[in-house]
C-alpha positions in Angstrom: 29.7 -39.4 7.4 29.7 -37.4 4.4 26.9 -34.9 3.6 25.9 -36.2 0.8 25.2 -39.4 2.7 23.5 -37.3 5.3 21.1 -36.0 2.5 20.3 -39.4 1.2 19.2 -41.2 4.6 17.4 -37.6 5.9 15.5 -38.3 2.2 15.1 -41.6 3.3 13.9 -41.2 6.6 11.2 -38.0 5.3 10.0 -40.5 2.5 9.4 -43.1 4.9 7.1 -41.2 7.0 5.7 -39.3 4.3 2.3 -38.0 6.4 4.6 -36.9 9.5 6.6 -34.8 7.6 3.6 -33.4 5.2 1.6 -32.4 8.6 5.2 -30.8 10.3 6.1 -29.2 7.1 2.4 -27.3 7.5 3.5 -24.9 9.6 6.4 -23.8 8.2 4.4 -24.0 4.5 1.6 -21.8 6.1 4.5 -19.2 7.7 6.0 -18.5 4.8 3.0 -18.4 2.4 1.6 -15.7 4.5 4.5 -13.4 5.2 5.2 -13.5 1.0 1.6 -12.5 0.7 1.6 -10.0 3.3 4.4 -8.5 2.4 3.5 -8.9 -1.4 0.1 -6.9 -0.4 1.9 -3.7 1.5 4.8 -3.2 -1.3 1.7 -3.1 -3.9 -0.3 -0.8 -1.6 2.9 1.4 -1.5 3.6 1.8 -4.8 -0.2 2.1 -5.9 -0.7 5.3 -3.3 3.1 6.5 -4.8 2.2 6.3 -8.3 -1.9 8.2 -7.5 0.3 10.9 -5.8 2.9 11.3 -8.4 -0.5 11.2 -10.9 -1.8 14.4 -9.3 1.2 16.6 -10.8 4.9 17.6 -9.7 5.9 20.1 -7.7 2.6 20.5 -6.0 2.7 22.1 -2.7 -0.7 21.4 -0.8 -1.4 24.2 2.1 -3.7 24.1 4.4 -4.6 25.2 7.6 -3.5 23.2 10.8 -1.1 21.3 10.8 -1.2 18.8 8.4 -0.6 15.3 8.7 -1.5 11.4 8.8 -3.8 11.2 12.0 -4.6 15.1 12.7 -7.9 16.3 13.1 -8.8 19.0 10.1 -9.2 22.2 10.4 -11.8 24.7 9.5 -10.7 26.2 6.7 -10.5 30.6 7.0 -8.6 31.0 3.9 -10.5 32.9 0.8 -10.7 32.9 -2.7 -8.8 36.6 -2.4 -5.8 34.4 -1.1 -4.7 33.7 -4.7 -4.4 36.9 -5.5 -2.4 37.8 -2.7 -0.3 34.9 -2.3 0.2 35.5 -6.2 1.8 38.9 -5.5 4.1 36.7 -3.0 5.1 33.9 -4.9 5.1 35.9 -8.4 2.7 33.3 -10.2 -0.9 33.9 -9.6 -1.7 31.0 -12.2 0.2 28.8 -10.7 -2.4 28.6 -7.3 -5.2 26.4 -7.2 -8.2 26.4 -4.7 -10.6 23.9 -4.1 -14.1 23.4 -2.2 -15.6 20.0 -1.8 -19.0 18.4 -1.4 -20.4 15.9 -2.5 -24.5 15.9 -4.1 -26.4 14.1 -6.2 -26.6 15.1 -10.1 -29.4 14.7 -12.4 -29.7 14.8 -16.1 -33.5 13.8 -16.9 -34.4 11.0 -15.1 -31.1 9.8 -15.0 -28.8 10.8 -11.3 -25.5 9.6 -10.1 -23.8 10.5 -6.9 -21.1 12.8 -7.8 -18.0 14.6 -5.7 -18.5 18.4 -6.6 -15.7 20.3 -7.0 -15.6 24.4 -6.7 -12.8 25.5 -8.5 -10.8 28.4 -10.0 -9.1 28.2 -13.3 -5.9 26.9 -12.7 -6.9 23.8 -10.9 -6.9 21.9 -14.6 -3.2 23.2 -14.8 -1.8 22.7 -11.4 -3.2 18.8 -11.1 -2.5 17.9 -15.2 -5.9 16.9 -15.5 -6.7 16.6 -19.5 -9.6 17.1 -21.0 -11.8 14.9 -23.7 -14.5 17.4 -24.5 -14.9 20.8 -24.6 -12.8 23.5 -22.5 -12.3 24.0 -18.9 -13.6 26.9 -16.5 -12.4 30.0 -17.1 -11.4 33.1 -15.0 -14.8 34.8 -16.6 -16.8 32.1 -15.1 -15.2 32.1 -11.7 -15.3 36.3 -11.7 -19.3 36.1 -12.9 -20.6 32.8 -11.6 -21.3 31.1 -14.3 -23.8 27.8 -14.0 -21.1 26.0 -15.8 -19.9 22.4 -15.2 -16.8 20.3 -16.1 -17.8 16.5 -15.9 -15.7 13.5 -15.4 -15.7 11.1 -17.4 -17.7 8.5 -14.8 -20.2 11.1 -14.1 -20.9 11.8 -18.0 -20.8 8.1 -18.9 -23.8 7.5 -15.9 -25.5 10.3 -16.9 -25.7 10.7 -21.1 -24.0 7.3 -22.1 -22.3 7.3 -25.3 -24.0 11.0 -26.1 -21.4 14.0 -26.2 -23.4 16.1 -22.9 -21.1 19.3 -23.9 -23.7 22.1 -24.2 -26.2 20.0 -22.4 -27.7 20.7 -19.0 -27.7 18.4 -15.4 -28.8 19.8 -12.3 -26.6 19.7 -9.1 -27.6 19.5 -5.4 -31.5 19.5 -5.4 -32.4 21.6 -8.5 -29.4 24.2 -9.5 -29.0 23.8 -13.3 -25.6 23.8 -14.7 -24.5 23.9 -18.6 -22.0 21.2 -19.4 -18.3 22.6 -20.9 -16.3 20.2 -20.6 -15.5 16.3 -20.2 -12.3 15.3 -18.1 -10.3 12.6 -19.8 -10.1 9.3 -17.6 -7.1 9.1 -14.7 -8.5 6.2 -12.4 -8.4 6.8 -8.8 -6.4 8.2 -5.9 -6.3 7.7 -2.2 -9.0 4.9 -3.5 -11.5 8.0 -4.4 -12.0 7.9 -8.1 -11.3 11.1 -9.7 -13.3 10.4 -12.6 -16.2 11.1 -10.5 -15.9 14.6 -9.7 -17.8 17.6 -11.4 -16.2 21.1 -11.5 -18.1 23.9 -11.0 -16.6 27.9 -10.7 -15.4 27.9 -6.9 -17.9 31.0 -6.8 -20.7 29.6 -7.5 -20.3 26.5 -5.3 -20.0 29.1 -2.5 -23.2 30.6 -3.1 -25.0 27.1 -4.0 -23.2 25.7 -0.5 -23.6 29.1 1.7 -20.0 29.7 2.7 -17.2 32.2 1.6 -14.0 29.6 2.3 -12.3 28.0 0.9 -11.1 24.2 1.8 -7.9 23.7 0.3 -5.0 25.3 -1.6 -2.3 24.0 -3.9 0.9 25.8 -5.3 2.4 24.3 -8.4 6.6 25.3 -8.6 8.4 25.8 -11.8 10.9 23.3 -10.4 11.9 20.9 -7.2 15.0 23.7 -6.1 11.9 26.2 -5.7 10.0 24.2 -3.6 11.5 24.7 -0.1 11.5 28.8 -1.0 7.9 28.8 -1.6 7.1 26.8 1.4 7.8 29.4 3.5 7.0 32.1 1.7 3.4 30.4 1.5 3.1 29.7 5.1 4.6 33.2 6.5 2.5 35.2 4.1 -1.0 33.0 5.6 0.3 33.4 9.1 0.8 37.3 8.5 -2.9 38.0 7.2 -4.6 35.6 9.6 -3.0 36.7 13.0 -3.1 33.7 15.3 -3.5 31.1 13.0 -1.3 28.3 11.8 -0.8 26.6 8.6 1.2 24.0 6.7 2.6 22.8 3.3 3.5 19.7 2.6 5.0 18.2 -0.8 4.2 15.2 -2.7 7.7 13.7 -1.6 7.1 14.8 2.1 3.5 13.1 1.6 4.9 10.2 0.1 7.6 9.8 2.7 5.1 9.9 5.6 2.6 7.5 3.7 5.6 5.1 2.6 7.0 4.7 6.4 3.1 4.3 7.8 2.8 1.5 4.9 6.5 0.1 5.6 6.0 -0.4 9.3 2.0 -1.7 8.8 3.6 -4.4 6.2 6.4 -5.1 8.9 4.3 -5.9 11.9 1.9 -8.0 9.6 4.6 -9.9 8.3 5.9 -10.7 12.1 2.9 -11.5 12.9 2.8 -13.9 10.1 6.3 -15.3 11.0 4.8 -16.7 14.3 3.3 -19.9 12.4 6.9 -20.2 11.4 7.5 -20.0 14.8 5.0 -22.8 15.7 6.0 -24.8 12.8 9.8 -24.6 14.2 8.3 -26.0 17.7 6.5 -29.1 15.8 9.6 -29.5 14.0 11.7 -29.9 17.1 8.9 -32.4 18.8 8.8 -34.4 15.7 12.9 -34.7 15.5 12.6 -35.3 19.4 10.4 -38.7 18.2 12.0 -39.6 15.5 15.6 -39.6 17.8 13.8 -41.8 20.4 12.4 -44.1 17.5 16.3 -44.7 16.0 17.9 -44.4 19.4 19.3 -48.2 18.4 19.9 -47.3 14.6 21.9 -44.4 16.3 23.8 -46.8 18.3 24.6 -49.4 16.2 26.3 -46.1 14.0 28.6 -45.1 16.7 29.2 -48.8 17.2 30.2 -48.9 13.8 32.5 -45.4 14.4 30.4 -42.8 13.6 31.2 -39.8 15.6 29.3 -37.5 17.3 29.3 -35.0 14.9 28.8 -37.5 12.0 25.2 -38.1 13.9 24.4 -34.4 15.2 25.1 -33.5 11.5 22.6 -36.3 10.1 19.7 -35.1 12.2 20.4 -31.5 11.6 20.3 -32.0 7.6 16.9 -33.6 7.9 15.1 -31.2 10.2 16.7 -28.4 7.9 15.4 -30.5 4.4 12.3 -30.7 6.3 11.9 -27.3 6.8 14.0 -26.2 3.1 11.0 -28.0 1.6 8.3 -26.5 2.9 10.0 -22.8 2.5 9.8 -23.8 -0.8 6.2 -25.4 -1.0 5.3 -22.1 0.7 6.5 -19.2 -1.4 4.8 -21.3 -4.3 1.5 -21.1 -2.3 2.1 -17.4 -0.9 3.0 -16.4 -4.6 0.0 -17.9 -5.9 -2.1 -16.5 -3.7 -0.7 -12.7 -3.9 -1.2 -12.9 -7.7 -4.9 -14.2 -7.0 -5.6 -11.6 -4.8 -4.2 -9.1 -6.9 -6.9 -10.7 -9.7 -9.7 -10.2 -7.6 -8.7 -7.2 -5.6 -8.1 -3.3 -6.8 -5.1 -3.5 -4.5 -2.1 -4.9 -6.9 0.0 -7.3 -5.2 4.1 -7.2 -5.7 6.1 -9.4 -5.3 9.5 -8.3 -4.4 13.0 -10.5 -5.1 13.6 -10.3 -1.2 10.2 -11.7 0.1 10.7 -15.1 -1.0 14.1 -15.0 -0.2 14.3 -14.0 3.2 11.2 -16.7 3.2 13.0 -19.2 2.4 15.8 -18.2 4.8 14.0 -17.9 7.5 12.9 -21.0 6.9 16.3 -22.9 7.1 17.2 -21.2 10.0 14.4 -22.4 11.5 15.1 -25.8 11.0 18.3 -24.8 12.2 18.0 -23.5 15.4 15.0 -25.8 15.9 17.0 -28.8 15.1 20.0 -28.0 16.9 18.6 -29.6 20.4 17.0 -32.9 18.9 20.8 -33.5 16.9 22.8 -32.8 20.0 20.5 -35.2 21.9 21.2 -37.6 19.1 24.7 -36.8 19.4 25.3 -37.3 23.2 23.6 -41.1 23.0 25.7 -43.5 24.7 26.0 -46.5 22.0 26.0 -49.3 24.6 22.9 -47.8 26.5 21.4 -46.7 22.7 22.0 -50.5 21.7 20.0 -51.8 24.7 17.3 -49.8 24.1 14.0 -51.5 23.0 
């Protein structure tokens, strides 16, 4: 028997019991939807955390103390706002070392408060993260060195609190009553790590030490003139830290080391979620096989009277094998339509983005045939083997 003639009676044979086959191709539909979604889902999450990292700057080294890494347990921070000075004389660039201290407090202008993330900086954080301004100017070394009541606002943060009113030279207060003249408005840069950056407010690293109580210092960031300096100021960085605080130890990471250990945690989290998805497939390959056994037991005679006639064995095991794999061909298809739509609808309603890579589908849709494949095999053979004078007596 020709394949094509295979095709047209496992067509046949589908159409004529249409709600079989609809309710076996469900599990393979359902299999495949999920793993393009899933896998849809991670490769968006990927390239949205790759893209927020890349937005922070290049060439950023982040140093801090501990070792630092996806799953460890921070540190308490001993490094000092004297560190850029001193790490300046090291690396030769004292503007080119940022320090941070975070809180977060709630900022009022009037009768109008917002929740805001408060950021104690020096002045080269605005050049070391590219973060553009709207309004007004940034902090300055004079306001760090004198302690200036002096705030940068995001643009969340002055949106919440003055609206469509320019707030440079205007004054909010900052965790409980500290008042703070207004400089500056960031320009708008979204989010990163899911934290929106639009709703920080900067305030001389200084003064958020005295406003907080502590002389730290949580986090330090080295910007390199280029990638082929990178690797040299690491370890300059580290050794000079580990020198002046005897006993401690500290790290640097870069943005493509960060984005290496983010993109394999992401890569093997999409994996395992799309092999646990690929167990429907697995279930919808099992129902595939029962239904193929049935349907051999229900044309044992047709399969007789066809080796009567001189079909061979192979003309019948190939018969049988084209329709469980048509069966399950067509619902590969039927699901990456479903598994497509429903990435894209997610994406819609989700801040995650959902992509949907060439592969997905594909390897989808192959897995899909080999399922019928392999699941199909055992009903064919049995097909196959049929004696045609036993087949032919068979009721």
């Amino acid at each position: 028997m020709r394949y094509g003639e295979s095709f047209r009676v496992a067509l046949d044979a589908l159409r004529v019991n249409r709600l079989r086959s609809a309710l076996t191709m469900f599990g393979v539909v359902v299999g495949v939807a999920a793993v393009v979604v899933l896998v849809a889902i991670g490769t968006g999450a990927r390239d949205l955390v790759e893209r927020e990292i890349e937005g922070l700057g290049s060439n950023i080294i982040f140093v801090a103390p501990g070792e630092l890494s996806l799953g460890s347990a921070p540190s308490i921070s001993r490094m000092q706002l004297e560190d850029v000075a001193y790490l300046g004389r090291v690396t030769g660039d004292e503007s080119a070392i940022a320090v941070a201290l975070n809180s977060g407090e709630t900022v009022r202008a009037g009768r109008t408060q917002t929740f805001a993330g408060i950021v104690g900086a020096n002045e080269n954080l605005r050049n070391v993260f590219d973060r553009p301004l709207r309004r007004g100017r940034y902090l300055s070394r004079t306001d760090v060195e004198t302690r200036r009541r002096v705030v940068v606002l995001g643009s969340d943060v002055a949106r919440r609190l003055f609206g469509d009113v320019d707030p440079v030279g205007r004054q909010i207060a900052v965790a409980g009553g500290t008042r703070f003249r207004v400089v500056g408005v960031f320009a708008e840069v979204g989010q990163t790590f899911g934290q929106t950056r639009d709703g920080e407010v900067h305030v001389p690293v200084t003064t958020a030490q005295r406003m907080f109580g502590v002389t730290r210092v949580d986090f330090l960031a080295v910007r390199a003139p280029n990638s082929e300096a990178i690797p040299r100021l690491q370890k300059q960085v580290v050794d000079a830290l580990q020198r002046k605080y005897r006993g401690e130890r500290f790290s640097a990471i870069t943005q493509t080391q960060l984005l290496g250990t983010i993109g394999t945690v992401l890569g093997a989290l999409t994996g395992v979620l799309a092999a646990i998805a690929a167990i429907s497939l697995l279930v919808g390959g099992v129902g595939v096989s029962n239904i193929m056994l049935v349907s051999v037991r229900e044309r044992t005679r047709e399969i007789g009277l066809r080796k009567a006639l001189g079909a061979r064995q192979r003309d019948i095991l190939a018969q049988f094998l084209v329709e469980a794999v048509l069966l399950t061909s067509l619902g590969g298809v039927a699901g990456i339509v479903l598994g497509a739509g429903s990435a894209l609808a997610i994406s819609a309603a989700s801040p995650v983005p959902a992509v949907i890579t060439w592969w997905s589908p594909a390897l989808a849709f192959g897995v899909s045939v080999a399922v019928g494949v392999f699941f199909g095999v055992v009903p064919a053979r049995r097909a196959g083997r049929l004696d045609p004078v036993t087949a032919l007596r068979a009721e």
